[in-house]
FIKOLZA-1660 file (N, C-alpha, C; in steps of 0.1 Angstrom, whole numbers, plus 5000, padded with zeros to 4 digits):
% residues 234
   i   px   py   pz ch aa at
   1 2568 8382 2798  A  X  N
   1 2577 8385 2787  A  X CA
   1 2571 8385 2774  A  X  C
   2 2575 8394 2765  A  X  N
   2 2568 8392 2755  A  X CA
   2 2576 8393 2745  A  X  C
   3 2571 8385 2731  A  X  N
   3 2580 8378 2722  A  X CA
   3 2578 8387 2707  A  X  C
   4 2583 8390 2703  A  X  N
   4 2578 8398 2688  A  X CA
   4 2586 8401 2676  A  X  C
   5 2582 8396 2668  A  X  N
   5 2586 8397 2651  A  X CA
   5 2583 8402 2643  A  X  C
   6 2584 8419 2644  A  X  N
   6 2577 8423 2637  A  X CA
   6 2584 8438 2629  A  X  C
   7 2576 8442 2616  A  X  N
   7 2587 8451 2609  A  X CA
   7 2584 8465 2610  A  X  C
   8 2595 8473 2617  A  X  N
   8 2595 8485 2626  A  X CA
   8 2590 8491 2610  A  X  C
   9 2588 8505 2614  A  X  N
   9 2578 8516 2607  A  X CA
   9 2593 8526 2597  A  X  C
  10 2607 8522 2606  A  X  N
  10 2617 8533 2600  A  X CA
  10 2630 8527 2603  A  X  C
  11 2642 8528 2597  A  X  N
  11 2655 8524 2601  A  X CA
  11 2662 8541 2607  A  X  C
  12 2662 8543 2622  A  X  N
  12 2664 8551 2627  A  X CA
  12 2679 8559 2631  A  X  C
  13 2680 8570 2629  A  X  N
  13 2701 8565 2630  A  X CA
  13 2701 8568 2647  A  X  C
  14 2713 8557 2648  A  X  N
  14 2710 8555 2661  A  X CA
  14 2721 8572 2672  A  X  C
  15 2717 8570 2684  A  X  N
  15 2722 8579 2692  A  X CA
  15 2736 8578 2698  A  X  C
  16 2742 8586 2695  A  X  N
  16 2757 8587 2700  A  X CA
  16 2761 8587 2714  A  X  C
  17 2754 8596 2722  A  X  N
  17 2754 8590 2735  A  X CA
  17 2748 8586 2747  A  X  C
  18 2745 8572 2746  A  X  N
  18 2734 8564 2750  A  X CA
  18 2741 8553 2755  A  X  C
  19 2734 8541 2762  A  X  N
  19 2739 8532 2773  A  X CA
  19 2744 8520 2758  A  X  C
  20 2751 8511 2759  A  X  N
  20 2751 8500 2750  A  X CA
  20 2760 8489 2754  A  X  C
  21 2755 8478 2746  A  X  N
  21 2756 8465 2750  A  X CA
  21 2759 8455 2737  A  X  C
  22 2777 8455 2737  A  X  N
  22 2779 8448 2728  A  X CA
  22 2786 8436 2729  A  X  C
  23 2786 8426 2720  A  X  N
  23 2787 8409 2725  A  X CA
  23 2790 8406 2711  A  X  C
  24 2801 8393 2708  A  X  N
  24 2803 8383 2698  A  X CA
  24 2793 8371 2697  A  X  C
  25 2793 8371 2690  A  X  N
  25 2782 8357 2686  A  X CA
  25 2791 8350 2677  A  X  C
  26 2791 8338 2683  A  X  N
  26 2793 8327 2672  A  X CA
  26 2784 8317 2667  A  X  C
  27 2782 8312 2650  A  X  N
  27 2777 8301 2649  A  X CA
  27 2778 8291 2656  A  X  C
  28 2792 8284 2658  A  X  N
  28 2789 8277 2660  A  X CA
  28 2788 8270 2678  A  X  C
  29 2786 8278 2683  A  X  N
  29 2782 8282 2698  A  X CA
  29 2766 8282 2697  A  X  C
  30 2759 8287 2688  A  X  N
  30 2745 8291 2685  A  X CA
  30 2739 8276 2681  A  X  C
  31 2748 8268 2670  A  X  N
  31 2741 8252 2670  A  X CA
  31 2742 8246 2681  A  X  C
  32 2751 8248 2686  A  X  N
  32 2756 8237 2701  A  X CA
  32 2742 8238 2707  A  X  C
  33 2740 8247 2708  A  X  N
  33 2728 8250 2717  A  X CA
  33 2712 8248 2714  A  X  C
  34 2715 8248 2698  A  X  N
  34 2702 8239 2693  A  X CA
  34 2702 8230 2695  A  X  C
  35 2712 8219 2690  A  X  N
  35 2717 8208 2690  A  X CA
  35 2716 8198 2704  A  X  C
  36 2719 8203 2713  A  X  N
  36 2721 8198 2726  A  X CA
  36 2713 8202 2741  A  X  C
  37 2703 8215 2735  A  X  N
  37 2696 8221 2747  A  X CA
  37 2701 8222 2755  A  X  C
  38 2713 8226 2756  A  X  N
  38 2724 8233 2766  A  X CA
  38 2721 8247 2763  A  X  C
  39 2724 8255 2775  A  X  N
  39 2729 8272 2774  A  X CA
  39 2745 8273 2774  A  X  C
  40 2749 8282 2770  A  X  N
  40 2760 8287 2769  A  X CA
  40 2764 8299 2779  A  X  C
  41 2771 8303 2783  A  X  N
  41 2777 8318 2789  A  X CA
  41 2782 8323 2781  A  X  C
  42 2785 8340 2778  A  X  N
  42 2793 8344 2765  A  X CA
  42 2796 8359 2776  A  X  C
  43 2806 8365 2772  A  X  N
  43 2807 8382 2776  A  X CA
  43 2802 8387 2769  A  X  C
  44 2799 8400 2773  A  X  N
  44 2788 8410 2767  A  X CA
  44 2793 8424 2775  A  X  C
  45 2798 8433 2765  A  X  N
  45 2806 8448 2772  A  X CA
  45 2790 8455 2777  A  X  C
  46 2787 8460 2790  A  X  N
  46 2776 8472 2792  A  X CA
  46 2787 8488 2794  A  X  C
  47 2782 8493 2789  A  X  N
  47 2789 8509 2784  A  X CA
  47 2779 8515 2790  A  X  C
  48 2778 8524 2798  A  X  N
  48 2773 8536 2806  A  X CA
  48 2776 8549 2805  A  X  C
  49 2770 8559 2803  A  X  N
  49 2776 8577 2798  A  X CA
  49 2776 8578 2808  A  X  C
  50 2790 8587 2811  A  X  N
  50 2796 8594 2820  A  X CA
  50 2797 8605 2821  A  X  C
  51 2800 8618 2826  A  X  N
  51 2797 8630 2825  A  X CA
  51 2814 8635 2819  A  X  C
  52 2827 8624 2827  A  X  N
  52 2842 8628 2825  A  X CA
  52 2843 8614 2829  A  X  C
  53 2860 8617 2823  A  X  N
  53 2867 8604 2828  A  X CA
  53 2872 8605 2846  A  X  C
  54 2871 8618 2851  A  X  N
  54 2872 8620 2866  A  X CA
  54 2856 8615 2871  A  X  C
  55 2845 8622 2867  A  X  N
  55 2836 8615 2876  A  X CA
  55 2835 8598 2871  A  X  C
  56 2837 8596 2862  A  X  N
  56 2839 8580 2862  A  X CA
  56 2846 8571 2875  A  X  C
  57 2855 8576 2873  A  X  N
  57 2865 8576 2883  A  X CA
  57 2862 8573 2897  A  X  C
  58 2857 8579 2899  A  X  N
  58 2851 8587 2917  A  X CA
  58 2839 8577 2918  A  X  C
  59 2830 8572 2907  A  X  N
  59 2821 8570 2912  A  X CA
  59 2822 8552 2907  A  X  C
  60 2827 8548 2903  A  X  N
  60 2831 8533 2896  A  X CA
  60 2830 8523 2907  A  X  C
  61 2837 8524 2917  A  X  N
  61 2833 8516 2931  A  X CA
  61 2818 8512 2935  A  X  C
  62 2809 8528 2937  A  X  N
  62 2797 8524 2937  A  X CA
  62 2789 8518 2928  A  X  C
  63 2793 8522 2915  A  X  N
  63 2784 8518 2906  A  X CA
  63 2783 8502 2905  A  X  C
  64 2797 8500 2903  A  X  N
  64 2798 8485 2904  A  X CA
  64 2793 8480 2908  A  X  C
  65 2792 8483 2927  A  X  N
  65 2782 8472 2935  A  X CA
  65 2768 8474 2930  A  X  C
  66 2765 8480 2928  A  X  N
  66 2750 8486 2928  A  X CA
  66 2747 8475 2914  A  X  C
  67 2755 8477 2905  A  X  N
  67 2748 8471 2893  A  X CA
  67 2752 8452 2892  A  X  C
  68 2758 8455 2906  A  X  N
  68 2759 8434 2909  A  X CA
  68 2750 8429 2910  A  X  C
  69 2745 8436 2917  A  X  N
  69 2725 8434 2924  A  X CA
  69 2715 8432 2914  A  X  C
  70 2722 8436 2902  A  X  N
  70 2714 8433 2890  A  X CA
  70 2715 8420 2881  A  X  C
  71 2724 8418 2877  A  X  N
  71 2730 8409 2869  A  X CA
  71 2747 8408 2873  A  X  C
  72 2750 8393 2871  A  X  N
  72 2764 8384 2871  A  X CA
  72 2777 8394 2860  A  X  C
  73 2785 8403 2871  A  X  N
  73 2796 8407 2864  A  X CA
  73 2811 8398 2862  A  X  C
  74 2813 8402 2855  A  X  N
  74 2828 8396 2854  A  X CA
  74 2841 8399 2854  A  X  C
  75 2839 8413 2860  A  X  N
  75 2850 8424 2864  A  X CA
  75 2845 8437 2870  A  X  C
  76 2854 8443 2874  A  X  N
  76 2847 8457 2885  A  X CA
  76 2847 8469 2876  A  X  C
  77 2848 8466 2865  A  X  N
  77 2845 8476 2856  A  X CA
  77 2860 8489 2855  A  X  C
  78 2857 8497 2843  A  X  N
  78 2868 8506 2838  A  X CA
  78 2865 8517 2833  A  X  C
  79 2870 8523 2833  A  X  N
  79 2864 8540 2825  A  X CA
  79 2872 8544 2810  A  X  C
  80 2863 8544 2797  A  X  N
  80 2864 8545 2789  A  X CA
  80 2860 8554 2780  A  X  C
  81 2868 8554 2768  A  X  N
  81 2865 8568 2763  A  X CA
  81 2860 8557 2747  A  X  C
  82 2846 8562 2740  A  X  N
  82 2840 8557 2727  A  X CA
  82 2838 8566 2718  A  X  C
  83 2840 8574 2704  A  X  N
  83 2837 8583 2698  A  X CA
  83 2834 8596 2704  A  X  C
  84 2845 8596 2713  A  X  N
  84 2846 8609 2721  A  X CA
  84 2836 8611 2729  A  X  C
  85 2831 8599 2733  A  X  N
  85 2825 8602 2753  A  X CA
  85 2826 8590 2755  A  X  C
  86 2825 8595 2770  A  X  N
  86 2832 8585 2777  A  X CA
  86 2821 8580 2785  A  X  C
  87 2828 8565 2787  A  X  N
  87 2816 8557 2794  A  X CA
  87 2824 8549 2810  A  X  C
  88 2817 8543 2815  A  X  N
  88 2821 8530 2828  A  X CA
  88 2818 8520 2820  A  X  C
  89 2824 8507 2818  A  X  N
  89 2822 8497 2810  A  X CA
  89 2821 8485 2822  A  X  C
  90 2817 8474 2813  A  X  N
  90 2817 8467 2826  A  X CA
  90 2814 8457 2818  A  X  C
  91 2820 8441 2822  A  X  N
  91 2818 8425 2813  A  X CA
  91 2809 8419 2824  A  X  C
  92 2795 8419 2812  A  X  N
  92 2786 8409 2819  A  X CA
  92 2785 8396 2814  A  X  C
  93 2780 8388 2820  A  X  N
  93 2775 8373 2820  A  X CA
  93 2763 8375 2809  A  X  C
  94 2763 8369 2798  A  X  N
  94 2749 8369 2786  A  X CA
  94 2748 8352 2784  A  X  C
  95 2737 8348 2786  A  X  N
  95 2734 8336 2787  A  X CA
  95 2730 8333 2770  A  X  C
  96 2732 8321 2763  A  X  N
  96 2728 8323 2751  A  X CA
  96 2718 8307 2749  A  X  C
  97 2706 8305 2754  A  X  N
  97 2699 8296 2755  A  X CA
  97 2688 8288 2750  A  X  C
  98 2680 8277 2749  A  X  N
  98 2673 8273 2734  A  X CA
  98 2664 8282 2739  A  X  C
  99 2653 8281 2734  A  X  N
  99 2639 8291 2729  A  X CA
  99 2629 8283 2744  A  X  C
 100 2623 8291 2747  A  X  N
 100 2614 8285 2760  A  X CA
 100 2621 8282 2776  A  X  C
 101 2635 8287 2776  A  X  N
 101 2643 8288 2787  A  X CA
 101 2643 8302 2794  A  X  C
 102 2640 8305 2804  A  X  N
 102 2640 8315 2811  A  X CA
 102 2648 8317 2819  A  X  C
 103 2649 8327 2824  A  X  N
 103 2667 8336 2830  A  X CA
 103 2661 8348 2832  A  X  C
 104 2660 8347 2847  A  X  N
 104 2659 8363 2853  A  X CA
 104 2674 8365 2860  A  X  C
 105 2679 8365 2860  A  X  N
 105 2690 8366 2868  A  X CA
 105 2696 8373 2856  A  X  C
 106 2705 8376 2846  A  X  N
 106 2712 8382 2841  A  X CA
 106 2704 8392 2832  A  X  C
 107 2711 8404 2831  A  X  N
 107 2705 8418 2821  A  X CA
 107 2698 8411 2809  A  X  C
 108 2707 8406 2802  A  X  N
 108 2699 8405 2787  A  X CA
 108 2706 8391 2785  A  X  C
 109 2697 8383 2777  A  X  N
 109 2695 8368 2773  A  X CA
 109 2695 8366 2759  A  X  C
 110 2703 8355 2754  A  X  N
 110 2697 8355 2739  A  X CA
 110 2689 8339 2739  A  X  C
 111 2684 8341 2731  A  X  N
 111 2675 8330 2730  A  X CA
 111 2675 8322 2718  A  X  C
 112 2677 8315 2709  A  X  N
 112 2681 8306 2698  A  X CA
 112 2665 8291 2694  A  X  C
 113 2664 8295 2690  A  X  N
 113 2650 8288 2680  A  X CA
 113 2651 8282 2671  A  X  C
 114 2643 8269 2667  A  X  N
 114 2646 8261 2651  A  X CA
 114 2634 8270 2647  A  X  C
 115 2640 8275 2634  A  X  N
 115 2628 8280 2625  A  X CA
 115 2631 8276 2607  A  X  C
 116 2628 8268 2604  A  X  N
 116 2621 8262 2591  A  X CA
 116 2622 8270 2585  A  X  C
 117 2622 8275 2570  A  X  N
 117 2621 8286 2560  A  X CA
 117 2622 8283 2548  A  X  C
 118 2622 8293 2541  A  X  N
 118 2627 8292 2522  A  X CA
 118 2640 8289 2521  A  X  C
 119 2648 8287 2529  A  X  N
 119 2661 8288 2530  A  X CA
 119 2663 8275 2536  A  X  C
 120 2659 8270 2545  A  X  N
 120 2660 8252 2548  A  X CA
 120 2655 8254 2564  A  X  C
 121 2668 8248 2569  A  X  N
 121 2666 8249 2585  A  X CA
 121 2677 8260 2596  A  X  C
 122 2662 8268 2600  A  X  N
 122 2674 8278 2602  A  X CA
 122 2671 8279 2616  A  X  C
 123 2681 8287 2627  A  X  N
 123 2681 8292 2636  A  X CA
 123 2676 8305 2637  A  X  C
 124 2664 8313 2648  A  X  N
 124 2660 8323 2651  A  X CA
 124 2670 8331 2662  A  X  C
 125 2672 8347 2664  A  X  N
 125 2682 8346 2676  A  X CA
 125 2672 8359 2677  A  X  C
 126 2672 8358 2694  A  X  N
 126 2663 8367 2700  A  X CA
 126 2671 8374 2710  A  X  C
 127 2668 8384 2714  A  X  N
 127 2674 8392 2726  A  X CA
 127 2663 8392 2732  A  X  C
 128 2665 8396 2749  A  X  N
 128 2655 8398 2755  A  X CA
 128 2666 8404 2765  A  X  C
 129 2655 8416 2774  A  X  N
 129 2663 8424 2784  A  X CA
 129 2653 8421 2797  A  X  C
 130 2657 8413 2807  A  X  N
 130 2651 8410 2815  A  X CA
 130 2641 8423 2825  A  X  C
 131 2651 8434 2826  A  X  N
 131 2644 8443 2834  A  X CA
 131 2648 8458 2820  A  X  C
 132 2636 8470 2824  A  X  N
 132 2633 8475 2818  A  X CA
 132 2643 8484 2819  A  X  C
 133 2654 8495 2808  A  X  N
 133 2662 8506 2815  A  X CA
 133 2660 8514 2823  A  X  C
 134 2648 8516 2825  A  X  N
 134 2643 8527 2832  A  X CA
 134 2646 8517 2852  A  X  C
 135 2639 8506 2849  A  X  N
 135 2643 8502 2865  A  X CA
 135 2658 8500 2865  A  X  C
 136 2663 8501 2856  A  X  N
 136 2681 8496 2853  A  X CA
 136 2684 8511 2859  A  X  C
 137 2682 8523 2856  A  X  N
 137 2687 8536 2860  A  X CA
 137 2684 8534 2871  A  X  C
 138 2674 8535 2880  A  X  N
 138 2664 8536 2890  A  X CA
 138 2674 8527 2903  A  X  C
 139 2676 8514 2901  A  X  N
 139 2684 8504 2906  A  X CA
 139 2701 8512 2910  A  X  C
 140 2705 8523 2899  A  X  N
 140 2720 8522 2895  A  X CA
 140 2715 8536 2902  A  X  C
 141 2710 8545 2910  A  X  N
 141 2707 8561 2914  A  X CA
 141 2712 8571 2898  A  X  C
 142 2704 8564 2889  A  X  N
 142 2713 8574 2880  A  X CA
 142 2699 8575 2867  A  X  C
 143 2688 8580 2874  A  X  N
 143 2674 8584 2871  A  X CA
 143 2678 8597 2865  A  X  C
 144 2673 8595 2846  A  X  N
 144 2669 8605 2838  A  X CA
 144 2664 8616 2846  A  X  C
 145 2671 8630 2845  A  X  N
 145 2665 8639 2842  A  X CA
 145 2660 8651 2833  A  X  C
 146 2665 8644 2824  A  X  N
 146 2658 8650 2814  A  X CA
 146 2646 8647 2800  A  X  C
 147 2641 8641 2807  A  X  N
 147 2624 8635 2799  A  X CA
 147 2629 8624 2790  A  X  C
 148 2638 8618 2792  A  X  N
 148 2643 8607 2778  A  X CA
 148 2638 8592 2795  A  X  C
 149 2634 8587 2784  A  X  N
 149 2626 8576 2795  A  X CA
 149 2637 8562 2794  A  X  C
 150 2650 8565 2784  A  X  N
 150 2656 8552 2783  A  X CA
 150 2676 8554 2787  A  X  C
 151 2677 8566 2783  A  X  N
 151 2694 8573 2791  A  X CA
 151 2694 8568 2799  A  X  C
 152 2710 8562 2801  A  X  N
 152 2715 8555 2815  A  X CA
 152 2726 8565 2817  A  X  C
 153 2727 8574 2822  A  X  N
 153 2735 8580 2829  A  X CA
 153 2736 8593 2832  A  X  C
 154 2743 8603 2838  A  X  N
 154 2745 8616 2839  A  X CA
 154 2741 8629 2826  A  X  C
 155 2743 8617 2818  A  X  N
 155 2745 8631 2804  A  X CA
 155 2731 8622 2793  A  X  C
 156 2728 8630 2792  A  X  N
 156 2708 8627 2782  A  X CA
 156 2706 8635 2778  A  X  C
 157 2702 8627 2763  A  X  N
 157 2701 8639 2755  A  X CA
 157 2687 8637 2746  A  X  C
 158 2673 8641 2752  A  X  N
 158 2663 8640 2745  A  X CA
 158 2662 8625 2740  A  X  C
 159 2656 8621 2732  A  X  N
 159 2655 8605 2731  A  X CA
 159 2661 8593 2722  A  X  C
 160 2673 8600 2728  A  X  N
 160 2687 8590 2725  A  X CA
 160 2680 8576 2731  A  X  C
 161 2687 8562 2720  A  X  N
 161 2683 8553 2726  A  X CA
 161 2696 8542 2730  A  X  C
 162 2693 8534 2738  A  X  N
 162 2704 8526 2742  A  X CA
 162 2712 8520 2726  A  X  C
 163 2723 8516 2722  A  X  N
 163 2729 8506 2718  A  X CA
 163 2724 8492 2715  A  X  C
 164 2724 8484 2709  A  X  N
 164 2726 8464 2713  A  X CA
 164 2735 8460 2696  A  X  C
 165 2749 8464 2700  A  X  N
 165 2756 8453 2689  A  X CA
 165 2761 8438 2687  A  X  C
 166 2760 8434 2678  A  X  N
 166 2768 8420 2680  A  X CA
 166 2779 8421 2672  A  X  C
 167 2790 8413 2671  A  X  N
 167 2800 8410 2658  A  X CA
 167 2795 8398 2661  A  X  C
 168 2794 8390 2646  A  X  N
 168 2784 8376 2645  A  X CA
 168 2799 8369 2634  A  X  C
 169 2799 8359 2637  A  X  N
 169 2810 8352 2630  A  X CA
 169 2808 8338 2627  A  X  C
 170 2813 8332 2613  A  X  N
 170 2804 8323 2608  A  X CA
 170 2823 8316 2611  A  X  C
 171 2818 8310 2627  A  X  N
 171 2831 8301 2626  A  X CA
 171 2832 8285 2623  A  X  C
 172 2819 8282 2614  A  X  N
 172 2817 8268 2611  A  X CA
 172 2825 8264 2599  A  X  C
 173 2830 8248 2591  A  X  N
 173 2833 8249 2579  A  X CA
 173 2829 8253 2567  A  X  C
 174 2810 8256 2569  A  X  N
 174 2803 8256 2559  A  X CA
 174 2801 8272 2555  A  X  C
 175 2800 8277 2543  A  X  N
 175 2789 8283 2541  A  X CA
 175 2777 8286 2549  A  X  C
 176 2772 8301 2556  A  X  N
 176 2762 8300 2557  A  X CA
 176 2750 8316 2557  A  X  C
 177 2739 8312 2556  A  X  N
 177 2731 8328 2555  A  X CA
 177 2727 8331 2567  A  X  C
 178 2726 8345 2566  A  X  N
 178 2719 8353 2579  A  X CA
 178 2708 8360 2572  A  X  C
 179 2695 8362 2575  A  X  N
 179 2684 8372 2571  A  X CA
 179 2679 8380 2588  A  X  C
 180 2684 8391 2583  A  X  N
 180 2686 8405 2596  A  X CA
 180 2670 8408 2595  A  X  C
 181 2664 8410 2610  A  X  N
 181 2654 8416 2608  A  X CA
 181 2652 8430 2614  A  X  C
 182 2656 8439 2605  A  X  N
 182 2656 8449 2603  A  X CA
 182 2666 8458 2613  A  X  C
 183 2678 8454 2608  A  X  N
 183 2694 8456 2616  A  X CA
 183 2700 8464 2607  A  X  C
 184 2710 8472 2613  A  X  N
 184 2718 8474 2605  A  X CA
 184 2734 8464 2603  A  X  C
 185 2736 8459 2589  A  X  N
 185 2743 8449 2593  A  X CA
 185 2759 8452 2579  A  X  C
 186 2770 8456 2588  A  X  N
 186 2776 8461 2582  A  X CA
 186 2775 8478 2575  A  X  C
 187 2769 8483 2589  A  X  N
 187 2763 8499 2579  A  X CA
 187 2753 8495 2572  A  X  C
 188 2748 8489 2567  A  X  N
 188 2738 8487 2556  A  X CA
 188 2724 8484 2557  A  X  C
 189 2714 8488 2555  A  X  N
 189 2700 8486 2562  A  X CA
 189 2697 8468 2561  A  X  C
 190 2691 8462 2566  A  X  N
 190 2689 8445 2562  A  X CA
 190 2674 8443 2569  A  X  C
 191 2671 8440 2559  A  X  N
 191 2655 8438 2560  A  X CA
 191 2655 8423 2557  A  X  C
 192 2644 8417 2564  A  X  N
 192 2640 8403 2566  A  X CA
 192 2634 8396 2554  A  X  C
 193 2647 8399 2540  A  X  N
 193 2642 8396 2529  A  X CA
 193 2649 8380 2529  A  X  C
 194 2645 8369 2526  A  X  N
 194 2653 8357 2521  A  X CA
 194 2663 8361 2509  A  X  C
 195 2657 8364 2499  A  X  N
 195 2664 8365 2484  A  X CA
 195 2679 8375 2489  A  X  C
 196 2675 8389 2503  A  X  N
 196 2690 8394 2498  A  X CA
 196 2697 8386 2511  A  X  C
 197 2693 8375 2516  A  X  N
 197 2702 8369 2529  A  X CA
 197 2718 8376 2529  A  X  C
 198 2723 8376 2538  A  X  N
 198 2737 8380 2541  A  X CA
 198 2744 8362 2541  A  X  C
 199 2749 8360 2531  A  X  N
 199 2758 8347 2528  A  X CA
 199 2773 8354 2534  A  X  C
 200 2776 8343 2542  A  X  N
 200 2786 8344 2557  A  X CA
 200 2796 8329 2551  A  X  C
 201 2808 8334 2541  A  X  N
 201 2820 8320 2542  A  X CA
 201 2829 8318 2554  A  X  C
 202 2831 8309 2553  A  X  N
 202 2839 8305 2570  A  X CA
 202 2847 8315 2573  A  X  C
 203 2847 8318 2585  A  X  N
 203 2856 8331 2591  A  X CA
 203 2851 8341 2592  A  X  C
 204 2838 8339 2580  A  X  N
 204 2832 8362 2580  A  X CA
 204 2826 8359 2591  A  X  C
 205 2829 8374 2591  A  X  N
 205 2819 8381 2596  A  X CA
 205 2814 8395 2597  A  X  C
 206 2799 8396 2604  A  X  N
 206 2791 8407 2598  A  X CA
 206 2791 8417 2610  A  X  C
 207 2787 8427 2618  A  X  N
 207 2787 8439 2623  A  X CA
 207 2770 8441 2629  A  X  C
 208 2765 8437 2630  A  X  N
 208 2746 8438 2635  A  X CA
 208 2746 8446 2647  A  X  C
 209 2737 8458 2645  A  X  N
 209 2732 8468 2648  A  X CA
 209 2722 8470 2651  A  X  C
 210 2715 8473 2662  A  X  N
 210 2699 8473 2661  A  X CA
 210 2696 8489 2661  A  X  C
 211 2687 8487 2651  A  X  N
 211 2681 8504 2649  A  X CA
 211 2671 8510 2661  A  X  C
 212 2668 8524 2663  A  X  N
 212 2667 8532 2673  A  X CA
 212 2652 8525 2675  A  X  C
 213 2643 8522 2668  A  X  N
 213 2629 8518 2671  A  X CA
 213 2630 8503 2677  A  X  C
 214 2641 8494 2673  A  X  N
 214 2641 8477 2673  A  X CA
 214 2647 8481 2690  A  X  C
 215 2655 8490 2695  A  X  N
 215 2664 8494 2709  A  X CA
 215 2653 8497 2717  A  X  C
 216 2644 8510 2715  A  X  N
 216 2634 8514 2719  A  X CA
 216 2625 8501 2725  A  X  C
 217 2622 8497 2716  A  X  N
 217 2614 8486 2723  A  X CA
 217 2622 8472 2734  A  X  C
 218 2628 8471 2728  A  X  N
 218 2642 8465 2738  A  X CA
 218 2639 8469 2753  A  X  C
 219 2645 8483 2754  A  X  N
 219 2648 8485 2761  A  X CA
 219 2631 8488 2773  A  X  C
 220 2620 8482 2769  A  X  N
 220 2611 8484 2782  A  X CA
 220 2608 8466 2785  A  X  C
 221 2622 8464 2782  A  X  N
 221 2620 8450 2788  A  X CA
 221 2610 8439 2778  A  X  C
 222 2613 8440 2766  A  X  N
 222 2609 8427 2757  A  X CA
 222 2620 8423 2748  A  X  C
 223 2611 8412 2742  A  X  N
 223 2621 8402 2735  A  X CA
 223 2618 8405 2716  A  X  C
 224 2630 8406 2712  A  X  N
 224 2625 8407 2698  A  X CA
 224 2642 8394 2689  A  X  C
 225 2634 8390 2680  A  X  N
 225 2641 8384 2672  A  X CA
 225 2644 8394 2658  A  X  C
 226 2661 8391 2660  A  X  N
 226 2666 8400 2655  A  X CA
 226 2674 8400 2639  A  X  C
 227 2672 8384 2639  A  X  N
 227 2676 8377 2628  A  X CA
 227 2675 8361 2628  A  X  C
 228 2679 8356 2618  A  X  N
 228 2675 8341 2612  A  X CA
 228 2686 8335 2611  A  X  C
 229 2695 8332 2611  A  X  N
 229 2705 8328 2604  A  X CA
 229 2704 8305 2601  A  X  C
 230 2711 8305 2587  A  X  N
 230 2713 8290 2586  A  X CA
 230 2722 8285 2579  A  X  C
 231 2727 8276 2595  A  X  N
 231 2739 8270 2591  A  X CA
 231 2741 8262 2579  A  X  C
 232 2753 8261 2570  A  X  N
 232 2754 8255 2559  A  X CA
 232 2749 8260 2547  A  X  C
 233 2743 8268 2548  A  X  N
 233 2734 8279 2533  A  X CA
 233 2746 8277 2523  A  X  C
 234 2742 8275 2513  A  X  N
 234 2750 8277 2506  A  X CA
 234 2746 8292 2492  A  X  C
% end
């Protein structure tokens, strides 16, 4: 597994229809887990391109089983329509765990770190995709054919890249910052500056986006940290 922090070359706009993987994050679910070296379980939506809402349909049964074999579902999945295409969706199991805990068993893992800063004491949050999309298509009979090495489904379009959103919510009583590393967070580009941190008062929350180069790499199966966040910032 490999671990990496590092500042992509472009903020890329991301691809419309492409596999994606979106999940809530909470603060204060993210200390617990510093705090106590416990993991958590959380849901996490996986979206798949579909060609129609009929072949969705027809083929939902199979897909399902097939993608059990991969990682822990939490329903037999549904056929959905997103900015006008339609996907199979499906609630997986996302483990949210301290830093140096391993998990091959579910798709994608978050990982949670003490990291120290200009800012005080902060939490690191990492994604990691256990198996690469390409064995994820491969596994699911639903192998690219059209030269894009990361499309999960029937419909590919040149080198569209997968999705990874969060909605991140500061449900603690404090005050607190997030510094994005290199996300789109709320629409807005967010670079891994301290001085412009995203200051999060109780209840916000922010929109995190990973851009087409931070997905790209994602998705051949590594781990990247995607932001900082610390609790109580004021």
């Amino acid at each position: 597994m490999k671990l990496a922090y590092f500042a992509p070359l472009g903020l890329l706009a991301l691809a419309a229809c492409a596999p994606e993987i979106e999940a809530n994050l909470y603060l204060q679910d993210i200390v617990e887990v510093a705090d106590t070296g416990n993991g958590i379980t959380i849901d996490a939506k996986l979206r798949i391109p579909e060609n129609s809402e009929d072949s969705c349909k027809e083929g939902l049964a199979e897909l399902t089983a097939k993608l059990a074999t991969i990682t822990p579902l939490k329903d037999e999945g549904e056929c959905v329509a997103s900015d006008g295409n339609q996907f199979s969706q499906f609630t997986l199991e996302m483990p949210v765990l301290p830093a140096g805990t391993d998990d091959s068993t579910h798709l994608a893992v978050v990982h949670v770190a003490r990291a120290d800063g200009a800012l005080g004491a902060g939490l690191a949050l990492s994604l990691t995709l256990t198996r690469s999309l390409t064995e994820v298509q491969k596994a699911l009979g639903r192998e690219d054919t059209s030269g894009s090495s990361v499309s999960l489904g029937p419909i590919a379009s040149g080198n569209d890249q997968p999705k990874f959103i969060f909605e991140f919510q500061n449900d603690t009583r404090d005050t607190a910052k997030l510094v994005p590393n290199y996300l789109f967070v709320d629409d807005k580009p967010g670079l891994p500056i301290d001085d412009d941190a995203q200051s999060l008062d109780r209840r916000e929350q922010v929109k995190l986006v990973f851009a087409d180069v931070v997905a790209a790499y994602l998705a051949e199966a590594n781990t990247y940290t995607f932001a900082t966040v610390y609790p109580g910032g004021s």
